[in-house]
N, C-alpha and C positions, 0 to 999 in steps of 0.2 A: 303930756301928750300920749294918747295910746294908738299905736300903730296895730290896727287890725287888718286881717288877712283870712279870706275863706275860697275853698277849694271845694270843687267836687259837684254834688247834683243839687235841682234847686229846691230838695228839700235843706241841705246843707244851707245853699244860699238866702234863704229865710232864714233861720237861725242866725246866721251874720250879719244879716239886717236887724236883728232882735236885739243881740250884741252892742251893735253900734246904739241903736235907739235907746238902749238902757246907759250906755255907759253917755249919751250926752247930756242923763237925767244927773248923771254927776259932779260935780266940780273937782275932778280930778288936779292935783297938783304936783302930778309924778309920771315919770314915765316907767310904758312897760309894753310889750310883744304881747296879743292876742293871735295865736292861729289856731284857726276853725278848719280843722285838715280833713279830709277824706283816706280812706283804704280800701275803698269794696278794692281795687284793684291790687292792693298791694301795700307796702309801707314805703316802696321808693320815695314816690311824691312826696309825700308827708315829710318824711328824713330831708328830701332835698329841701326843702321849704324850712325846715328846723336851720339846715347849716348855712342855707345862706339869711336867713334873718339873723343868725349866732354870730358873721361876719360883718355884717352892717352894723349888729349893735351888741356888742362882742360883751360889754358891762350892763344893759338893762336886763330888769327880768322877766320874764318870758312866759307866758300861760299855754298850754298845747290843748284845745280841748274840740268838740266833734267826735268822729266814729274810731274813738281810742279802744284797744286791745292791750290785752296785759303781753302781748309780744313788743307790738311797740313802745310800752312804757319800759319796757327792759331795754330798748333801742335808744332811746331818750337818755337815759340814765348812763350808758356810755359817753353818750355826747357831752351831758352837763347831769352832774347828779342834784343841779340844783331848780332843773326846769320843774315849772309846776304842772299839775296835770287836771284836767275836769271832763267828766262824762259828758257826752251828748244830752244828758238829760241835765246837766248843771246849768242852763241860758239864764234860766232868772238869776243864779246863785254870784254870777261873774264879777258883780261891784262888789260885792261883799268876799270876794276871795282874791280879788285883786286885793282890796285893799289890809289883807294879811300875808301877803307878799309883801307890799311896801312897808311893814310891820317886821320885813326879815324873814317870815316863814315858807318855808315850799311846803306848799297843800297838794296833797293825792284827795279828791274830791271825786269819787266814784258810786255815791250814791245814785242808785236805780230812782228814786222817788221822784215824781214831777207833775208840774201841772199842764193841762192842753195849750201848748205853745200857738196859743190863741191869746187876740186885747193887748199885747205887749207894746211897748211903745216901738216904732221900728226907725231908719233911717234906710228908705230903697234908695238902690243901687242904680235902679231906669225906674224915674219918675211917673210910666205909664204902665207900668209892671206890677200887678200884686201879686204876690208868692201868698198862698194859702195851706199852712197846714193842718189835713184834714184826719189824719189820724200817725201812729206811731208802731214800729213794729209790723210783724206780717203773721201768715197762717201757716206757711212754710218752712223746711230746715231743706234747703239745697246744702247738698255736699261738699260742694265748694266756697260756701257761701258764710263771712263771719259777720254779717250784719244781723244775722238774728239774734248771735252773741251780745251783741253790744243795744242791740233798738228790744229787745224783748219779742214778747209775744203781742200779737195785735189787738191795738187798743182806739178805736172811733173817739172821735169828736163828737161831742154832742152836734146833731144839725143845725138848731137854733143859734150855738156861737159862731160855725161856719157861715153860715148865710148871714149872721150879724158883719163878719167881720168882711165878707166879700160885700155888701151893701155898703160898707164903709168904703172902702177903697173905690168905688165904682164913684160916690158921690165928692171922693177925695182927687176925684181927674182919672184913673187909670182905665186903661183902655184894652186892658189884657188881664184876665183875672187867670194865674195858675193852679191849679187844684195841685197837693204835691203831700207824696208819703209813700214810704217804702217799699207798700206795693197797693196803688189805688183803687184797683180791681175790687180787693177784697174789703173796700169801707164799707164800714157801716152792719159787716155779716155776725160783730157780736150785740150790734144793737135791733138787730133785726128788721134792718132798712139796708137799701145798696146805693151806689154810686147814681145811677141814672135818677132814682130818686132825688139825692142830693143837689144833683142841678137842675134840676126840676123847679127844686125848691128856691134856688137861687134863682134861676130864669124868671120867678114867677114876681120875685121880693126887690131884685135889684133892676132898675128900669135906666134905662141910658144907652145909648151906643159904646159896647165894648162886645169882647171877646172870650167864651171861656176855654182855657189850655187844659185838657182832662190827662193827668200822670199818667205814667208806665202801671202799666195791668199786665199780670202772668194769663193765658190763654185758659190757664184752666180753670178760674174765678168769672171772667168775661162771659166764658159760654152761659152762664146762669142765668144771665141777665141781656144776651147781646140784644133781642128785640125792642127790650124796654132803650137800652138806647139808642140803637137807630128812631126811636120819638126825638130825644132830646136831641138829638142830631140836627134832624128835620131844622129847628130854628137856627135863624140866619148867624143867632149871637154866638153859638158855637162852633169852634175851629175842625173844620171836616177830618180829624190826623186823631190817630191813636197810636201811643207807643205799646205795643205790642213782642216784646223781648220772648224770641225761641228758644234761644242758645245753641241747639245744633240741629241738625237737617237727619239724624239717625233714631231711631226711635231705640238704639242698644244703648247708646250715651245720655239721653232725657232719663234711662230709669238709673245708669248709675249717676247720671248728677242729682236722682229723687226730684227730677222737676215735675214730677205728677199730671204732664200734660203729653200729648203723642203729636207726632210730627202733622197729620191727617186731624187735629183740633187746630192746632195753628189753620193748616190751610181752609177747613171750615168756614171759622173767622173773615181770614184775608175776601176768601169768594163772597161770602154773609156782606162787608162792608162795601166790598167794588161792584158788589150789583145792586147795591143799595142807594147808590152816589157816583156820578158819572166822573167826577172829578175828588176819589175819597185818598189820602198820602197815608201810607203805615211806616212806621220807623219799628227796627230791629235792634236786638242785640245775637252774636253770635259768638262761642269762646271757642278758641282752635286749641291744641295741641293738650285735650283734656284727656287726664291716662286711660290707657285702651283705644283711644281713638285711632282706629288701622286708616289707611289710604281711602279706605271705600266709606268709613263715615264722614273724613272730612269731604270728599266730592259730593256725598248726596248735601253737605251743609251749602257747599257753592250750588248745587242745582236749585236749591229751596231760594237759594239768594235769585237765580237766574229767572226762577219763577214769579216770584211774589212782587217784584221790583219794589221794594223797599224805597223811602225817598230819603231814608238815613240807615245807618248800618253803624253799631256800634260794634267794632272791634276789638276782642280784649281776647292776648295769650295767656292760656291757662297760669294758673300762680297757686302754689301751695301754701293755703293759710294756715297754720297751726292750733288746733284744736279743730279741725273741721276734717271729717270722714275723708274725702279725699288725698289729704295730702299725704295720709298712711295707705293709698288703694296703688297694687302692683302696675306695674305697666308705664311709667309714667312716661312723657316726650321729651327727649334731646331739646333744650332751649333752640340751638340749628336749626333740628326741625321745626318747632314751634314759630319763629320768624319766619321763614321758607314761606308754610303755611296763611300768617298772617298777612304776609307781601300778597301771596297769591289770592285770598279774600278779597284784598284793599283791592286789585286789580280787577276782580269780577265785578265788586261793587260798585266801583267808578263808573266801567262801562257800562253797566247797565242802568244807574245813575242817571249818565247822559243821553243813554237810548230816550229814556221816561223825561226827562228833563225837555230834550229837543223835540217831543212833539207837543210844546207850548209852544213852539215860536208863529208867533201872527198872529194870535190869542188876545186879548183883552181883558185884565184885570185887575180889582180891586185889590188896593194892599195898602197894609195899615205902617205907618215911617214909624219903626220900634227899636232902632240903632243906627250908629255911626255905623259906616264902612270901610272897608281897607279904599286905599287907589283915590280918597276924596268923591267917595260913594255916600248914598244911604240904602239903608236891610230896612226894606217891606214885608210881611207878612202876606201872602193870598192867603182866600177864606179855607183852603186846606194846609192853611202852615207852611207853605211852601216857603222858601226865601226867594224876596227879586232883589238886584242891586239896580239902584236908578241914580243919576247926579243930578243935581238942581239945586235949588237954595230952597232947603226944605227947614220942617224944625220934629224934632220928636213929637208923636200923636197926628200926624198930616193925614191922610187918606187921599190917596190920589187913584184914577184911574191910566194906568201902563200898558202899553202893548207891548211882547216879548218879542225884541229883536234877537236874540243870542240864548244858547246853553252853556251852564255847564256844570261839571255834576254835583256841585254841592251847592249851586244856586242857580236862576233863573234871575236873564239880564234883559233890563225895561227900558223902556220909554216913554215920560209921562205924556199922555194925552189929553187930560184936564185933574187938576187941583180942588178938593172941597176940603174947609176949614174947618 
């Protein structure tokens, strides 16, 4: 039995479906711990996910592999100097490095080399969900940022296998095709094609009722291309929402994080897509307590939140990652204050969450049944990504027409008013 485990974004979460899908191509007859860990944020997670799978199976052996760092594999090595370790780019490599573990060996497996995590056999996680990896790497080096360390420099898909492999899923039942890589924005700019192209080309090849989810894009790749996709927008089959990550509301903190975009490109953007679409959702990322950050960059970051209403807000306290410009740059923030901070984000975002939330309510909409919910719920999709909670005796893939009775701020509360199968 191999007990797998992944964590983190759903470029990750493909990957752990890759995982699974290869390893049931196995006849394993041993047991062992696969974790598929994340770090953009940090090594906590990852550590806490080592020591309690360490406790549950205190004697099997243990694979750690995903966005490894040679800081974390020094972390590891405290815990058990016997865990094994594989690059983010080892997916294919898994059966065969399992299987020299149960041969007795701990393999450090950190070869760069790999192929387009594309065609792989998969085992999904929500059976109306396809995760699509469309490229690897990015064009960027953010200062706080160790994923370029580990993902490389950016590297496209061929379009042909993408479109191949999202026609596949679409004709395989899924009703939600994710487009997903580390920074989606910039696909396709060393093959000399872009993103809006790409689903284009998928709109044009893959015919059915579903849905496409387009990745987190940096503002300053988007600008390039944003007309071209408000086209692709225009059809019904794509989800009105783009993740759009700022990181902070100051234009003094974008040039020491090297995020190569200005506070005034973001907003661009936000205006370019909400006059474009009466009803368009942008989701955020924002880091507080990043060094130098005085009292008047973090409020212009809550005014940019006040402004742009965000219908997700990703929050994350600065964290010193080792080997990354940062974490040697003067000034840095009291962890104190960096919580303080964070509190006071999560509090701006909420309400204005709910402000943008609550004026759905009496509205009428279409939402796609794409999870269970808490409370003996089900989580619909609207055609801008929004989340509804609705109860009834539904099943994954339903399409129902809901009227919003309720807000709140990290969903929108339904009532179905007719059912189509």
């Amino acid at each position: 039995m191999i007990h797998l485990v992944s964590q983190g974004c759903s470029a990750n979460m493909s990957e752990g479906e890759q995982i699974a899908g290869l390893l049931a191509g196995n006849n394993f007859e041993f047991e062992a711990v696969v974790l598929n860990i994340c770090t953009v944020k940090g090594d906590s997670s990852a550590l806490k996910a080592v020591r309690n799978a360490k406790k549950d199976h205190p004697e099997i052996p243990m694979l750690v592999t995903g966005c490894v760092t040679s800081e974390l594999i020094a972390a590891l090595r405290k815990i058990d100097q016997k865990i094994s370790v594989a690059s983010t780019h080892a997916v294919e490599r898994i059966p065969s490095i399992l299987k020299k573990m149960m041969d007795g060996e701990t393999v450090l497996d950190l070869q760069k080399e790999h192929s387009p995590k594309l065609g792989l056999p998969k085992i999904r996680k929500n059976p109306i969900v396809g995760i699509v990896s469309i490229a690897e790497g990015c064009m960027d080096a953010c200062s706080f940022c160790s994923t370029r360390m580990v993902k490389g420099r950016l590297q496209s898909y061929a379009p042909e296998q993408i479109v191949k492999e999202a026609k596949m899923l679409v004709e395989d039942g899924c009703k939600e095709i994710w487009l997903t890589a580390q920074d989606a924005s910039c696909y396709g700019f060393d093959l000399g094609t872009d993103l809006a192209e790409l689903v284009k080309q998928i709109l044009e090849k893959a015919k059915g009722d579903y849905r496409i989810r387009m990745g987190m894009g940096n503002p300053r790749h988007t600008l390039n291309y944003a007309e071209k996709l408000v086209e692709v927008y225009k059809d019904e089959r794509v989800f009105k929402f783009l993740h759009l990550p700022v990181q902070s509301g100051s234009d003094k903190i974008l040039q020491a994080m090297k995020r190569k975009h200005s506070v005034s490109d973001y907003k661009k953007l936000v205006d370019y897509f909400y006059s474009q679409f009466g009803d368009f959702a942008i989701s955020t990322d924002i880091i507080v307590g990043f060094p130098g950050e005085a009292e008047e960059d973090f409020q212009k970051s809550l005014d940019l939140v006040k402004w742009s209403r965000p219908t997700g807000c990703n929050r994350t306290r600065f964290v010193p990652r080792k080997g990354t410009v940062a974490a040697a740059l003067p000034s840095q923030i009291p962890s104190v204050e960096k919580y303080r901070r964070s509190a006071e984000l999560t509090k701006v975002f909420t309400e204005s969450a709910l402000r943008s939330n609550s004026e759905y309510i009496g509205k009428e909409l279409s939402i796609l049944i794409d999870e269970c919910g808490k409370r003996e719920s089900w989580i619909g999709r609207a055609n801008n990504y929004k989340p509804v909670a609705v109860r009834g005796q539904y099943r994954i893939g339903d399409r129902i027409c809901a009227e919003i009775k309720s807000a709140e701020p990290f969903a929108l509360i339904g009532e179905e008013i007719c059912l189509t199968r």
